[in-house]
Backbone as JSON Lines, residues from 0, in Angstrom:
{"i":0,"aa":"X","n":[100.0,72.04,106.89],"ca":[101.31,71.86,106.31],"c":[102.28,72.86,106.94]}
{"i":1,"aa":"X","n":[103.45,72.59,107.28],"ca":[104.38,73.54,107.93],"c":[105.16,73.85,107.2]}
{"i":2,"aa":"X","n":[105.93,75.11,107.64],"ca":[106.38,75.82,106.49],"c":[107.46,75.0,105.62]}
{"i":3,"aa":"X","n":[108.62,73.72,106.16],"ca":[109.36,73.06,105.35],"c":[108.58,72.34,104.51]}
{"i":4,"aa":"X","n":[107.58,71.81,104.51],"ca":[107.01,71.17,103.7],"c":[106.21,71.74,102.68]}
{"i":5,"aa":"X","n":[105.55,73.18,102.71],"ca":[105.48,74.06,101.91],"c":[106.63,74.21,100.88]}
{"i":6,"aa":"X","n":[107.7,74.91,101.64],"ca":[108.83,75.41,100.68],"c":[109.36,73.92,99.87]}
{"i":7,"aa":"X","n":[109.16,72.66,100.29],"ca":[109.32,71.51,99.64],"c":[108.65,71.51,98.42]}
{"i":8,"aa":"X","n":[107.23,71.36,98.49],"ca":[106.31,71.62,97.41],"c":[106.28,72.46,96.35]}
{"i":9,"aa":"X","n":[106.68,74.02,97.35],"ca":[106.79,74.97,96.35],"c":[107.98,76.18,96.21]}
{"i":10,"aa":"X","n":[108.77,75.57,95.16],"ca":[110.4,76.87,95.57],"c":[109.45,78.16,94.84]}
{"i":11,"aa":"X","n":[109.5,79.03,95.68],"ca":[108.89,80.77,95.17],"c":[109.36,81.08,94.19]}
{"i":12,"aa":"X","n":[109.39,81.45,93.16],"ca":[109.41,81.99,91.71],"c":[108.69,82.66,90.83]}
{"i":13,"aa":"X","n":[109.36,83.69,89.87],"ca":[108.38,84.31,89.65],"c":[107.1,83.28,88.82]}
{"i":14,"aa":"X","n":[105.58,83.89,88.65],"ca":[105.01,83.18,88.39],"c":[104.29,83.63,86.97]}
{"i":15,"aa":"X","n":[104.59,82.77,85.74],"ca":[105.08,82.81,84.28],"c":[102.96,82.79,83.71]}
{"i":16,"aa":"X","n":[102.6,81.76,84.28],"ca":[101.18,81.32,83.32],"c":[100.08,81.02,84.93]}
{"i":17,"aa":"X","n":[98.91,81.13,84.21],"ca":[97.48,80.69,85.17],"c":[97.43,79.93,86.42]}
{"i":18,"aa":"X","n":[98.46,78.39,85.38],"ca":[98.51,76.99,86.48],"c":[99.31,77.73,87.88]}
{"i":19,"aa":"X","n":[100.52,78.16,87.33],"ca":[101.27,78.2,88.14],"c":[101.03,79.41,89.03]}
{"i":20,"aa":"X","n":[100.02,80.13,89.22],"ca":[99.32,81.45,89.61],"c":[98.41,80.83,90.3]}
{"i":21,"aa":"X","n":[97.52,79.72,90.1],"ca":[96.85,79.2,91.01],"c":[97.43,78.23,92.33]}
{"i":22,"aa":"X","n":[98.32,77.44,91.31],"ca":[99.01,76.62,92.6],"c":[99.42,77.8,94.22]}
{"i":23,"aa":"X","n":[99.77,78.93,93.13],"ca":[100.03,79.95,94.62],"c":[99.32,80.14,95.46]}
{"i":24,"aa":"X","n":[98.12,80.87,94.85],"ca":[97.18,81.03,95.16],"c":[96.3,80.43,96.17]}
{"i":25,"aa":"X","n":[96.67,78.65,96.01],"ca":[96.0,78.17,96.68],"c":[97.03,77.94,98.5]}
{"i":26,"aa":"X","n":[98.54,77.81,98.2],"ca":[99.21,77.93,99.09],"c":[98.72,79.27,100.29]}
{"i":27,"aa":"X","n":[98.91,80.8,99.58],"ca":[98.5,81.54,99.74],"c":[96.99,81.67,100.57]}
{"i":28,"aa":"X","n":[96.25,81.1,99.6],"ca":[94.92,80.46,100.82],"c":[94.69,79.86,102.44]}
{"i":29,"aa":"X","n":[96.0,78.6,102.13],"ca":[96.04,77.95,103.46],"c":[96.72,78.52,104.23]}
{"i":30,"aa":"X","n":[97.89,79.92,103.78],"ca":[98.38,80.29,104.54],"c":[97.65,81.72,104.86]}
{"i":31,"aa":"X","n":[96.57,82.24,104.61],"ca":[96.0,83.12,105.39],"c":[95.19,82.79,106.22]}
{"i":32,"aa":"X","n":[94.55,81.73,106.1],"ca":[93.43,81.16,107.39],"c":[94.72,80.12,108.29]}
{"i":33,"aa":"X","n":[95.58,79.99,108.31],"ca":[96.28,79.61,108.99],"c":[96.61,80.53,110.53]}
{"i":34,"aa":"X","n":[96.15,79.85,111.62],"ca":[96.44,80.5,112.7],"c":[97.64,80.73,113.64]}
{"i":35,"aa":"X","n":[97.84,81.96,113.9],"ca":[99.4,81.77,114.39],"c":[100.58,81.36,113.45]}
{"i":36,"aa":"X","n":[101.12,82.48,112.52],"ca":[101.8,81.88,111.53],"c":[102.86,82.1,112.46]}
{"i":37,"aa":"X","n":[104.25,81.21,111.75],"ca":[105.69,82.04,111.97],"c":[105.77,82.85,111.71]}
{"i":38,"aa":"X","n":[106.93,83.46,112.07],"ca":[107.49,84.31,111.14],"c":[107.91,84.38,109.97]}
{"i":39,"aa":"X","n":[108.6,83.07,110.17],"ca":[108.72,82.67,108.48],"c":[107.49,82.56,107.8]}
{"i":40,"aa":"X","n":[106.66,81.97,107.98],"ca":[105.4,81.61,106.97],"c":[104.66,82.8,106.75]}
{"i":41,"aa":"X","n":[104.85,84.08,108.05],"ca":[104.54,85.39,107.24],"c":[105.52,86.07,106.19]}
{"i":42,"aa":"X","n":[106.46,85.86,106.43],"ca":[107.55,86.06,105.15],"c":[107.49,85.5,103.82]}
{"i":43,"aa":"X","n":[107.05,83.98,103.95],"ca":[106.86,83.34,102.87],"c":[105.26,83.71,102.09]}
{"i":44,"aa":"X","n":[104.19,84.17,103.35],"ca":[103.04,85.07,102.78],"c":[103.24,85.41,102.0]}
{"i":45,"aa":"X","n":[103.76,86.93,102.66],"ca":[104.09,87.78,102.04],"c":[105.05,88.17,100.75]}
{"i":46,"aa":"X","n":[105.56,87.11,100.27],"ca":[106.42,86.74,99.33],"c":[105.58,86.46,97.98]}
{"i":47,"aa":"X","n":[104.8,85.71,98.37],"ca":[103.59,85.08,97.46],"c":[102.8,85.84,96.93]}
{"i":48,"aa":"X","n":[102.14,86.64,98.34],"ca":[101.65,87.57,97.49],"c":[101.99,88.46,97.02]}
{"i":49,"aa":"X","n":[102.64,89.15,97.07],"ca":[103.87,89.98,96.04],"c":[103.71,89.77,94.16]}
{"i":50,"aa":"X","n":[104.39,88.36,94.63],"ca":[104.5,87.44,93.35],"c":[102.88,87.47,92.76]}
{"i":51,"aa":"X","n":[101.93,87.15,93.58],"ca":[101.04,86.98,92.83],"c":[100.07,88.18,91.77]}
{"i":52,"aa":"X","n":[100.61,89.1,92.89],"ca":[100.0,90.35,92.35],"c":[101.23,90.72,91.12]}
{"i":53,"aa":"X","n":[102.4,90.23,91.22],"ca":[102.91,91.41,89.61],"c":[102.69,90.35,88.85]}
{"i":54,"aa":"X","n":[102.24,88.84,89.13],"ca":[102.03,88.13,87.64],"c":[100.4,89.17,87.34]}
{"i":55,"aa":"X","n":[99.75,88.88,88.27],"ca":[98.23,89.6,87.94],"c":[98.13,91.0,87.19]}
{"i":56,"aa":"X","n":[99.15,91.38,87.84],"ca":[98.92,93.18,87.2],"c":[99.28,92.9,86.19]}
{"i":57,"aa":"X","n":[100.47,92.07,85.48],"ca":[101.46,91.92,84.28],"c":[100.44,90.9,83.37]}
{"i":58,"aa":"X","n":[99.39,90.55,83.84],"ca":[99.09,89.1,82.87],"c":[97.65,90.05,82.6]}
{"i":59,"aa":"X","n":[96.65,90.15,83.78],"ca":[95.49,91.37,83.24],"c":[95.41,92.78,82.38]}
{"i":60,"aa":"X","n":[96.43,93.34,83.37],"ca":[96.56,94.73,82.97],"c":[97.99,94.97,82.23]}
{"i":61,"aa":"X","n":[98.49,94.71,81.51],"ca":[99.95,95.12,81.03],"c":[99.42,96.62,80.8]}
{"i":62,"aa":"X","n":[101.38,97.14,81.26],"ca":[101.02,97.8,81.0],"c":[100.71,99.13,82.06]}
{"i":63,"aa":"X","n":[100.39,98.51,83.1],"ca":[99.91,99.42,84.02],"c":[100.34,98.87,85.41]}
{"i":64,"aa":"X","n":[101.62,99.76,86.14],"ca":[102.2,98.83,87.1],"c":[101.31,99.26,88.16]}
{"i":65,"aa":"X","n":[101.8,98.4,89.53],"ca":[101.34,98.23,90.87],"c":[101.38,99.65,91.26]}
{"i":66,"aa":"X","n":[100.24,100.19,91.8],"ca":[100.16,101.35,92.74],"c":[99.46,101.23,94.65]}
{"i":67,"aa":"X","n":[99.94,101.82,95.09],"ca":[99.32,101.81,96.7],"c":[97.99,101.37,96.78]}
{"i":68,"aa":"X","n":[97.38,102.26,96.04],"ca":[95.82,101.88,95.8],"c":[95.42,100.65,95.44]}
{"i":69,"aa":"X","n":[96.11,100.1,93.87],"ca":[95.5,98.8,93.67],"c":[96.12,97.79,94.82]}
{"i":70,"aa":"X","n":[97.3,98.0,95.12],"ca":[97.67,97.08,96.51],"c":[96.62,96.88,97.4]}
{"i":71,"aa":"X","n":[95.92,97.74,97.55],"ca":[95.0,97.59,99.05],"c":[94.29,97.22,98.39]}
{"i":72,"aa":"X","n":[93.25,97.61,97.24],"ca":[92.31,96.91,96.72],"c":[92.44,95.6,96.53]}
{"i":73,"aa":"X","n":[93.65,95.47,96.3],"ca":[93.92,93.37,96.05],"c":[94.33,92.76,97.22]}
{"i":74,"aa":"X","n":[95.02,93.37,98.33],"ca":[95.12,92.74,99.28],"c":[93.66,92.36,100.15]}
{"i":75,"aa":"X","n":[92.59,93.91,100.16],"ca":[91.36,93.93,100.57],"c":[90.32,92.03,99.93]}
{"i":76,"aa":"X","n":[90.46,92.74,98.69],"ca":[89.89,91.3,98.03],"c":[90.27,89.51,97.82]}
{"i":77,"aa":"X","n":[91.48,89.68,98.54],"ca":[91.93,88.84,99.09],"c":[91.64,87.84,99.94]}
{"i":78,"aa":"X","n":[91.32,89.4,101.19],"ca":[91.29,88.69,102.41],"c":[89.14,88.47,102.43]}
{"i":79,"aa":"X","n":[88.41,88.84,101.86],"ca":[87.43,89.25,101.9],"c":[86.62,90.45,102.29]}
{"i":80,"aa":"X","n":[87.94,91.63,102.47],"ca":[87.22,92.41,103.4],"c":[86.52,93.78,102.72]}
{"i":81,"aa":"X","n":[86.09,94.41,103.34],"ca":[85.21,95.62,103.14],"c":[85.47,96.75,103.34]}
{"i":82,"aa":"X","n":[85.54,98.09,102.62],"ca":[85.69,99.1,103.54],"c":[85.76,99.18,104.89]}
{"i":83,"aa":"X","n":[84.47,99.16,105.76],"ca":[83.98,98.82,107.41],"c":[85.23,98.1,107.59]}
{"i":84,"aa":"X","n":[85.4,97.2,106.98],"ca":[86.45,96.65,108.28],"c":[88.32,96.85,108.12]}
{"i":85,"aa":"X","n":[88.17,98.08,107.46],"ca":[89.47,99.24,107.8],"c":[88.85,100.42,108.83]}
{"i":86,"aa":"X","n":[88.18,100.34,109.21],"ca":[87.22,101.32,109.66],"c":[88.34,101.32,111.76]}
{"i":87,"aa":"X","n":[88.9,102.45,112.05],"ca":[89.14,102.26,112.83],"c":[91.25,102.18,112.63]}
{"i":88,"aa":"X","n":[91.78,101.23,111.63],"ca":[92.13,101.25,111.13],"c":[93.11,102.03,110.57]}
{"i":89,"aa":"X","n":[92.56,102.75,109.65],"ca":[93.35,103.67,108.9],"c":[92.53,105.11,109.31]}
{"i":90,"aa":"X","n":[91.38,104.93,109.64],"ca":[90.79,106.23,110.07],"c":[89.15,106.54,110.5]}
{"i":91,"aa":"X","n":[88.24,107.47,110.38],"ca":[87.33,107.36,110.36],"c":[85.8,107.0,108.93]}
{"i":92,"aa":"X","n":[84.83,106.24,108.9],"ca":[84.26,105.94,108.24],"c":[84.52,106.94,106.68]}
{"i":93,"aa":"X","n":[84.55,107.98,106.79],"ca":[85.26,109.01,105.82],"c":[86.18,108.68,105.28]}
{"i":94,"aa":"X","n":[87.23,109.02,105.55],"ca":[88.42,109.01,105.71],"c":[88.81,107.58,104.83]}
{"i":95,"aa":"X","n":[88.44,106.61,104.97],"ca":[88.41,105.16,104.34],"c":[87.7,105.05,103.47]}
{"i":96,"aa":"X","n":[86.76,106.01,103.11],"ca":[85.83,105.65,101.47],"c":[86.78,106.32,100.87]}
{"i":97,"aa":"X","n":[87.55,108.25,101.52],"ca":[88.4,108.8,100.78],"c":[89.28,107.82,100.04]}
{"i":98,"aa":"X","n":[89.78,107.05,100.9],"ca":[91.62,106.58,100.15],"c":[90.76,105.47,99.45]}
{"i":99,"aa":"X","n":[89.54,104.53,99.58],"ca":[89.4,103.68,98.95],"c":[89.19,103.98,97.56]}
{"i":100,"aa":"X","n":[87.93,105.6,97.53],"ca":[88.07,105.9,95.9],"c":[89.15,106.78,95.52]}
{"i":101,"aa":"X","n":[90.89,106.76,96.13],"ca":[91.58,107.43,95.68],"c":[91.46,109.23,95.8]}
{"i":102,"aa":"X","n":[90.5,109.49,96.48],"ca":[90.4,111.14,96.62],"c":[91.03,112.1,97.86]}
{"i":103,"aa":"X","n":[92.09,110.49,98.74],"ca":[93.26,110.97,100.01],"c":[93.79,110.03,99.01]}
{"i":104,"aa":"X","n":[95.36,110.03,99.23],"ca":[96.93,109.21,99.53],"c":[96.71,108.88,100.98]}
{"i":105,"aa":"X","n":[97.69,107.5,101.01],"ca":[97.13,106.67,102.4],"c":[98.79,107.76,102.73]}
{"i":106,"aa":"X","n":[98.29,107.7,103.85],"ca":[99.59,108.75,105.06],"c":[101.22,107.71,105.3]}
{"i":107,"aa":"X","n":[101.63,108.02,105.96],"ca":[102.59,107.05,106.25],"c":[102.55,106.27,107.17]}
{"i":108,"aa":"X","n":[101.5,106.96,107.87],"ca":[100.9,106.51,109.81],"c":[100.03,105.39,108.99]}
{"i":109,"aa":"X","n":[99.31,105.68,108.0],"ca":[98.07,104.71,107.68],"c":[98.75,103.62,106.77]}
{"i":110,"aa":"X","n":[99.71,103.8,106.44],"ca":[100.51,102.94,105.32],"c":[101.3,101.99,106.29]}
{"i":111,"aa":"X","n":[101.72,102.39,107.44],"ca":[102.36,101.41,108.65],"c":[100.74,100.52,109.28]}
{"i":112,"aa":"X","n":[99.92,100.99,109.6],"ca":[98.74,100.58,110.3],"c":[98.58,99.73,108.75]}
{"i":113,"aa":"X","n":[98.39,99.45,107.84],"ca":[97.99,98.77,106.67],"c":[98.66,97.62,107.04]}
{"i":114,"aa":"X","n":[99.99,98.05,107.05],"ca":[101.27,97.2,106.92],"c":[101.32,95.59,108.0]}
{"i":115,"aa":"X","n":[100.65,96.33,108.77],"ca":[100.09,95.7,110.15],"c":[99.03,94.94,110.16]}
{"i":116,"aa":"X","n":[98.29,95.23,109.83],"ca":[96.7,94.63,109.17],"c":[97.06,93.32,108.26]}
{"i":117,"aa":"X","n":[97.92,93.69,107.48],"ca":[98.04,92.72,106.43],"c":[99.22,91.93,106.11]}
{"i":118,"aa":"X","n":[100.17,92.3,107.28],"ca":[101.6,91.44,107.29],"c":[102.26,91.58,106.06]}
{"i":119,"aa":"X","n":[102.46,92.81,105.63],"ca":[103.15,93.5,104.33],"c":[104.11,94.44,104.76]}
{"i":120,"aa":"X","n":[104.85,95.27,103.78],"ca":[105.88,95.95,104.1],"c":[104.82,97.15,103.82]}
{"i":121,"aa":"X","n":[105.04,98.14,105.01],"ca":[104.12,99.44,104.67],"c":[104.02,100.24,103.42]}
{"i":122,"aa":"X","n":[105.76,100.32,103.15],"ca":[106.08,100.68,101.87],"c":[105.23,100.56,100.49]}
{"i":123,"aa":"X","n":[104.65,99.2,100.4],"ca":[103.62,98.71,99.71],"c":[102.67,100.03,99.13]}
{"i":124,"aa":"X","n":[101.91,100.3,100.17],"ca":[100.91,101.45,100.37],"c":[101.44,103.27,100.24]}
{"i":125,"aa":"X","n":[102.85,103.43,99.76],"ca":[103.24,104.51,99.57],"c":[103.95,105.37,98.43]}
């Protein structure tokens, strides 16, 4: 599906209940295994997931807003990935269990390299 026919299907908004958290979700899906996005369709990504994460934080956890940390943890679980494969990344095998259990702050160097990794605004991570 290309990105007009996406944004046809689905105008971005915030997202209120479950249904409408999955429908994203699943957009969100086709657009990460999607190869070679636009630019736009990384914009529109990245839009989504945004959205998807403050319905999630706001619908699971009230109460407790978005931090750097849980960002990476949800972007991580997202994509499927693992510690190891920030490895290189943001730093050495160390260095990446540190920020994963919160015992570093990701840097600003590692918060741009994130940013990169995951077609997000670095800011995200800071």
């Amino acid at each position: 599906m290309r990105l007009f026919e996406l944004l046809s299907e689905y105008q971005p908004k915030l997202i209120r209940n479950e249904q409408e958290n999955e429908k994203v979700l699943a957009i969100v899906e086709e657009l990460m295994h999607r190869q070679n996005r636009s630019p736009e369709e990384n914009e529109l990504y990245e839009l989504l997931i945004t959205l998807v994460e403050k319905f999630e934080q706001e619908y699971y956890s009230p109460g407790t807003a978005s931090n750097p940390h849980s960002m990476l943890l949800f972007l991580m679980e997202q994509r499927g990935m693992k510690q190891a494969d920030l490895v290189g990344v943001i730093g050495s095998k160390g260095v990446v269990s540190e920020v994963i259990n919160q015992k570093r702050e990701i840097s600003k160097a590692q918060a741009k390299a994130l940013g990169e990794l995951f077609h997000v605004d670095p800011a995200l991570f800071i």
